[in-house]
C-alpha positions in Angstrom: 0.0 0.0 0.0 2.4 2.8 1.1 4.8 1.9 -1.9 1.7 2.5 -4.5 0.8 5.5 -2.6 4.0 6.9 -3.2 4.1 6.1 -6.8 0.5 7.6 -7.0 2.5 11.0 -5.1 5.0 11.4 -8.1 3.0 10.2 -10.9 0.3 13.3 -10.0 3.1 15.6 -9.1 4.6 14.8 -12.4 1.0 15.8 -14.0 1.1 19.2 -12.7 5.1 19.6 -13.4 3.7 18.9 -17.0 0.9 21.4 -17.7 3.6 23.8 -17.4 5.0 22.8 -20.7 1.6 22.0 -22.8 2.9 24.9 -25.2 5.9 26.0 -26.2 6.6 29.9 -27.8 8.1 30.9 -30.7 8.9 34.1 -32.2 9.8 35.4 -36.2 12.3 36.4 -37.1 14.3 34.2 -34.7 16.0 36.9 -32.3 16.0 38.4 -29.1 16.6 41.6 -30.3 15.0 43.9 -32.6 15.0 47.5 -34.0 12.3 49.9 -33.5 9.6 49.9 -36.6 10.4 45.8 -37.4 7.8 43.8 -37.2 7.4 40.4 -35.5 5.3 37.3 -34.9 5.1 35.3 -31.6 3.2 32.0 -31.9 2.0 29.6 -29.2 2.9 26.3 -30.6 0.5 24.6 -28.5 -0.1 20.7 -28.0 -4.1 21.1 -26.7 -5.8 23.6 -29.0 -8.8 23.7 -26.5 -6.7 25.2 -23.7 -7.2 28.6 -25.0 -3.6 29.8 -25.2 -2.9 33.4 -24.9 0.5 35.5 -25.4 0.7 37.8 -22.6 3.7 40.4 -21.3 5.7 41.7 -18.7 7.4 45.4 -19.3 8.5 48.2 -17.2 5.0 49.7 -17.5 2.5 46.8 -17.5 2.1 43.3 -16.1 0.5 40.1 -17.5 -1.6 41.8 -20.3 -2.1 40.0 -23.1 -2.2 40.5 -26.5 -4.7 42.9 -28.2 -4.9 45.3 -25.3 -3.3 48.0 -26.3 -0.8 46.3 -28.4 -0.2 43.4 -31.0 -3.1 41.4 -33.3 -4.2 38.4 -32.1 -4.3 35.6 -34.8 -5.5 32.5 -33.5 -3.1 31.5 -31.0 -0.4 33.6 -32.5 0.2 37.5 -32.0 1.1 40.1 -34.9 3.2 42.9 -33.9 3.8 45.5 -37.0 5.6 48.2 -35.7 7.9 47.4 -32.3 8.3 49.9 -29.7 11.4 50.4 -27.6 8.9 49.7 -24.6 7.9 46.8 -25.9 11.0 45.1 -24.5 10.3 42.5 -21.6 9.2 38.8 -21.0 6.4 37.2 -23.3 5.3 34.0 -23.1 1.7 32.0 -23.6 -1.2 31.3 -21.0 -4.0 28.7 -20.9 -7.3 29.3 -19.4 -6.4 27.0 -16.8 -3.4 29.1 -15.8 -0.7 26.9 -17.4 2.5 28.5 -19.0 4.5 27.9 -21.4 8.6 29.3 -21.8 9.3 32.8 -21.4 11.2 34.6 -24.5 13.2 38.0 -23.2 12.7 40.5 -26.3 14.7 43.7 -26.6 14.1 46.1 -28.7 16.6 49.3 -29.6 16.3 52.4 -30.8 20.3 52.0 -31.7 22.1 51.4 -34.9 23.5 47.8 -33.7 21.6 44.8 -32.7 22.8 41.7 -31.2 21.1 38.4 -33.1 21.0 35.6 -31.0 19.2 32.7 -29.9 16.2 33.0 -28.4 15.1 30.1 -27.1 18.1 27.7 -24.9 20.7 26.0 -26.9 21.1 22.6 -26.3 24.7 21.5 -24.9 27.7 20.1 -28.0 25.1 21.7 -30.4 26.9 25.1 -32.2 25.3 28.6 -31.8 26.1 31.7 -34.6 26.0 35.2 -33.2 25.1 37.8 -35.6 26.1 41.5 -35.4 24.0 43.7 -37.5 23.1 46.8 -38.6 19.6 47.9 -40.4 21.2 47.6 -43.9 23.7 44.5 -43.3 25.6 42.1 -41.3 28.6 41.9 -42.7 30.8 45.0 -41.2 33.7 43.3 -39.0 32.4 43.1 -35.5 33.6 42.7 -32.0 32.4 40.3 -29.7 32.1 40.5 -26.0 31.3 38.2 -23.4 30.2 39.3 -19.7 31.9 42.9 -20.4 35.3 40.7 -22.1 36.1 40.2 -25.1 36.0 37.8 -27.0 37.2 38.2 -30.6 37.0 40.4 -33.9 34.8 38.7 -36.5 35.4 40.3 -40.6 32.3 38.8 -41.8 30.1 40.5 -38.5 29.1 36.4 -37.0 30.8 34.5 -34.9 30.2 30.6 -34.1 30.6 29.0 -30.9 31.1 25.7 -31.2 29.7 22.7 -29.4 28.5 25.0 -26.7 29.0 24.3 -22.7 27.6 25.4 -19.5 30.5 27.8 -19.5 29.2 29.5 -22.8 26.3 30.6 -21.3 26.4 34.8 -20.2 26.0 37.8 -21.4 26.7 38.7 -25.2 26.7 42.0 -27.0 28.8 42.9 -30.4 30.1 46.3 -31.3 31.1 47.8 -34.7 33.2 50.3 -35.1 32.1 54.1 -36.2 28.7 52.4 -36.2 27.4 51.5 -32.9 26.6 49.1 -30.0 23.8 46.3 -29.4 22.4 45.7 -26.3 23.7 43.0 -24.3 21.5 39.7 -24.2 21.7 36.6 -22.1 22.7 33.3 -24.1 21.2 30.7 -22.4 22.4 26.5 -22.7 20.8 24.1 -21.1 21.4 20.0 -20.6 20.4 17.1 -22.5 17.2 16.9 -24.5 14.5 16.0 -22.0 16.5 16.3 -18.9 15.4 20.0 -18.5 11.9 20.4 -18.3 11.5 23.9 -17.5 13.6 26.9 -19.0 12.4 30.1 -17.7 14.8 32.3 -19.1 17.8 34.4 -17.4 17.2 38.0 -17.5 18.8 39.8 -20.6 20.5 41.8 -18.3 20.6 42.8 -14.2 18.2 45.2 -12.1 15.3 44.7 -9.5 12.9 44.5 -12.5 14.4 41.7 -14.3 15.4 40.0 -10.8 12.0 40.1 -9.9 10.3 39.0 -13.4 13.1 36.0 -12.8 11.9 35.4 -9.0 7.8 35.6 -10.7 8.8 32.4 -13.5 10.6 30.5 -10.6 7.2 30.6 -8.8 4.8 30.0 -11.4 6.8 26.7 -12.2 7.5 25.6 -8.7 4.8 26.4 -6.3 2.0 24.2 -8.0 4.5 21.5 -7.6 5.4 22.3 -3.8 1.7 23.2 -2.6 0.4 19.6 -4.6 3.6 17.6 -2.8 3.0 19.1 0.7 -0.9 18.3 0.1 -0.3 14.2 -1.2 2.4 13.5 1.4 0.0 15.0 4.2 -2.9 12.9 2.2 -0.5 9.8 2.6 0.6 9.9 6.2 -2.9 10.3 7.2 -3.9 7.1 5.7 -0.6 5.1 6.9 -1.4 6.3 10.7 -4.6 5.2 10.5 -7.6 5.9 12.9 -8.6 4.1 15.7 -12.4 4.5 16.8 -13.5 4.9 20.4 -14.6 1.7 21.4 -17.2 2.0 24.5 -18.5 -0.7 26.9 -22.5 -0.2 27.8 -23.9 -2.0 30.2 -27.4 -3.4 30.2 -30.1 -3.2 32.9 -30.5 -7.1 33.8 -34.0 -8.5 31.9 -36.3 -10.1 34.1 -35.3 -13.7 33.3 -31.9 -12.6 34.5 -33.6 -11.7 37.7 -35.6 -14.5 38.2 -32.7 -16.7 38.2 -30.9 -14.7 40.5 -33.8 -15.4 42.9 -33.7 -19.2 42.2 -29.9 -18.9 43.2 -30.6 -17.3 46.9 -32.9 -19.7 47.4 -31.3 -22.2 46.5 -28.0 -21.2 48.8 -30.9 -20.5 51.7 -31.6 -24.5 51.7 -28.1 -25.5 51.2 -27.0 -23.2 54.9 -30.3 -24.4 56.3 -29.6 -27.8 56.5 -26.0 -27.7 57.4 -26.7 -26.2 60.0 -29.7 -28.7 61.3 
């Protein structure tokens, strides 16, 4: 019993883990940073088309709205944005009725000369990533590349190539060209071995108590479904190993009149008996 209650634990534990994952977000063209004026697509590649997935936001002047109010076209599940702002940098990702997320995408957008292209979703460890430095006319001026504020290397052709990326590859990129500009920095994200990593909520693209806090938001929304449904099964569990034992009380019944007439039988019998001893 107790070791199919535990399996019955982790297999409903792993159910909520997964609704966390039922869709995944993409965005086109494949970057996490953009000038001001392109346009853009984000699309909730979702695996239940009944959930009713969503593409919401979080920015330095709103929280959690969604699509279509105030900015983007909703498409289906999908969300047309024609003309990016510089405040539309933040977090987007996708939301089911029920509440369910999918990955968070960090999106930057610059009013600059310089943009960073890189991946936006996590790179998978030994696989190679290309880092493009570009302008709004090309990507082929010789670029500088810079890693957590070092650098890195001078590319001619404006890309470099990492490859068979590491742990220690993931940080803080940004590229600058000379007499032209600077991009923004954005975080590079790699993560483990395909289906080992089961939630990627994105580092922020760079530090500050908003991103911290957007960070410290994801880590909850994946997490505390988890902890609040363990906590509520084990507690479930131990309550049925214990047991309860019901009060067990002893009433005793007024002697029926059968009872009593034997009784009487019995003294008299015991009068006799003395009786004639004693004669």
């Amino acid at each position: 019993m107790g070791q199919t209650s535990l399996q019955q634990l982790v297999f409903l534990s792993s159910l909520l883990i997964c609704t966390t994952n039922q869709a995944s977000l993409t965005v086109s063209p494949s970057s996490s940073q953009m000038f001001k004026g392109q346009s853009v697509s984000l699309s909730c590649e979702e695996d239940d088309s009944s959930a009713g997935w969503t593409l919401r936001r979080n920015t330095t002047d709103e929280t959690r709205t969604q699509c279509g109010a105030g900015w983007g076209r909703p498409a289906g599940s999908s969300c047309n944005i024609s003309y990016t702002l510089k405040s539309y940098s933040g977090v987007y990702w996708c939301e089911s009725r029920e509440g369910a997320t999918s990955n968070t995408i960090n999106i930057t957008v610059t009013g600059g000369p310089v943009i960073l292209q890189s991946p936006v979703l996590p790179v998978m460890e030994g696989h190679d990533v290309t880092l493009r430095c570009k302008t709004k006319t090309s990507s082929d001026f010789p670029a500088d590349f810079y890693k957590d504020g070092s650098f890195i290397r001078t590319e001619p052709e404006g890309h470099m190539t990492i490859r068979h990326v590491s742990r220690s590859d993931e940080g803080l990129y940004k590229c600058h060209i000379s007499s032209v500009g600077e991009s923004e920095p954005s975080w590079v994200t790699v993560t483990g071995e395909e289906g080992k990593d089961t939630h990627n909520c994105s580092p922020p693209p760079a530090s500050g108590p908003l991103h911290l806090m957007l960070r410290l938001v994801c880590h909850l929304v994946v997490f505390c479904p988890y902890c609040i449904s363990t906590f509520i099964m084990v507690s479930l569990y131990r309550h049925r190993a214990t047991g309860t034992d019901w009060p067990v009380s002893v009433a005793m019944t007024p002697p029926t009149q059968a009872d009593e007439g034997l009784d009487d039988e019995y003294d008299d019998v015991i009068a006799v008996v003395t009786t004639e001893h004693h004669f």
